[in-house]
N, C-alpha and C positions, 0 to 999 in steps of 0.2 A: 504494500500500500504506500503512494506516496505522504510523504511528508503533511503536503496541502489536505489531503484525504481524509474524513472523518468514519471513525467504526461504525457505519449503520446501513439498513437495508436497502438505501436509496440515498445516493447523495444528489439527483437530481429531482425535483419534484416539482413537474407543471402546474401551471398555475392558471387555471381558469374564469372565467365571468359570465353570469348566465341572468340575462332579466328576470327571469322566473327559479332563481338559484332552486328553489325546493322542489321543484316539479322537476329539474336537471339533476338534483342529487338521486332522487327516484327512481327516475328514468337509467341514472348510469347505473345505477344497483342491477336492476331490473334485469336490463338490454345487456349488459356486460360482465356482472357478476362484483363488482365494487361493492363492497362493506362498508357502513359508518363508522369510522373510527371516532368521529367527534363533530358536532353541530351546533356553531354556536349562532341564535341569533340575535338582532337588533329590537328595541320594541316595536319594529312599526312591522314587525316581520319577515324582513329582510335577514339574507345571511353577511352576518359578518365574516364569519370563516367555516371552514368545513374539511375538514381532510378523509377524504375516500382514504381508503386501502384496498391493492388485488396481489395476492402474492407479496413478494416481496419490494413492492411498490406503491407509492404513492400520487395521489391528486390532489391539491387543494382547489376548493370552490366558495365563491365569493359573487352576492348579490354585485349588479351591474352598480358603481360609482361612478360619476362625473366631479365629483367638488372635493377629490384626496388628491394628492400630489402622484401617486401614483395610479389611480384611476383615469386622470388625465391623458396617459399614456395608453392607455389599451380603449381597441376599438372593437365592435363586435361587427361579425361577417355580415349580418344586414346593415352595417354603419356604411360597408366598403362594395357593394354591390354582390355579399353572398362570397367575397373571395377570401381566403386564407394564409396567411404565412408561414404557419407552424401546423402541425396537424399530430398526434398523440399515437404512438404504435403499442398496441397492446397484446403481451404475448397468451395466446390461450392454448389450453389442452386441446378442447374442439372448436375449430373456424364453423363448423356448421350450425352444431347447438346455440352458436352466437349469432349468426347469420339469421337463425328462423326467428328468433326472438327479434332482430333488429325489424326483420320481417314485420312481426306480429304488432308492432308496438312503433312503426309506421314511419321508419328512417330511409331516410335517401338514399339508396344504393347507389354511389355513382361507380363502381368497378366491382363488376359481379365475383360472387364468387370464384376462386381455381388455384389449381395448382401453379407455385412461383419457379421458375426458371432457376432461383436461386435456393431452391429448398420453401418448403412449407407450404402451406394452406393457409389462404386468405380472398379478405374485400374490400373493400372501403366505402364508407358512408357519412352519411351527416346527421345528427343527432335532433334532438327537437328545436335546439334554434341554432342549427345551419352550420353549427362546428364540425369538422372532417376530421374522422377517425379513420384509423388501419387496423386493423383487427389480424392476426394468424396465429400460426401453429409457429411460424419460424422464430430458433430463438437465438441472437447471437452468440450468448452467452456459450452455448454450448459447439 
């Protein structure tokens, strides 16, 4: 482990913003298999923070802000016409168990299921407000 390197399950953990945070934290349980590890919210019902856990990784989720200093900075995919910069790879046992669910519960397939050229099973889609997910089997680690 490098130096910089801290002992823990994830030293990278995305950070997302959902105008409907609690209906997205559900939704990723749901469609994807994310655990609440912790939900905190604001009185007016917003979330102030949230961290999913799958595996041996993490998400934090945070009602949409405009008036933080870092809020400022992030834009959602309807802000920018539906398009993305960052999109979230999620390694799963089954690409399909995930795929029928993504199915059932009404996510945008934009790259159908199939097998990767580079190893694994996968898709990609967009979630209930228009964030783009990669979903597979393939896992670097290994």
């Amino acid at each position: 482990m490098s130096k910089s390197a801290v002992a823990t399950k994830s030293t990278i953990i995305p950070c997302l913003r959902y105008r409907d945070a609690l209906a997205a934290i559900d939704w990723l349980c749901e469609v994807f298999g994310f655990e609440k590890q912790a939900v905190y919210t604001n009185p007016d019902g917003s979330v102030a923070h949230a961290q999913l856990i799958l595996g041996g990784g993490m998400l934090m989720i945070g009602s949409v802000v405009t008036d933080s200093e870092w809020g400022k900075l992030i834009r959602q995919p309807d802000d920018i016409g539906g398009d993305e910069t960052q999109s979230p790879y999620l390694v799963v046992a089954d690409a399909d168990l995930v795929y029928e669910r993504a199915l059932k519960r009404d996510a945008e397939i934009v790259i159908d299921i199939k097998f990767e050229d580079y190893g694994g099973r996968g898709f990609s889609c967009r979630d209930l407000e228009g964030r783009l997910w990669s979903i597979g089997t393939y896992d670097p680690w290994q």
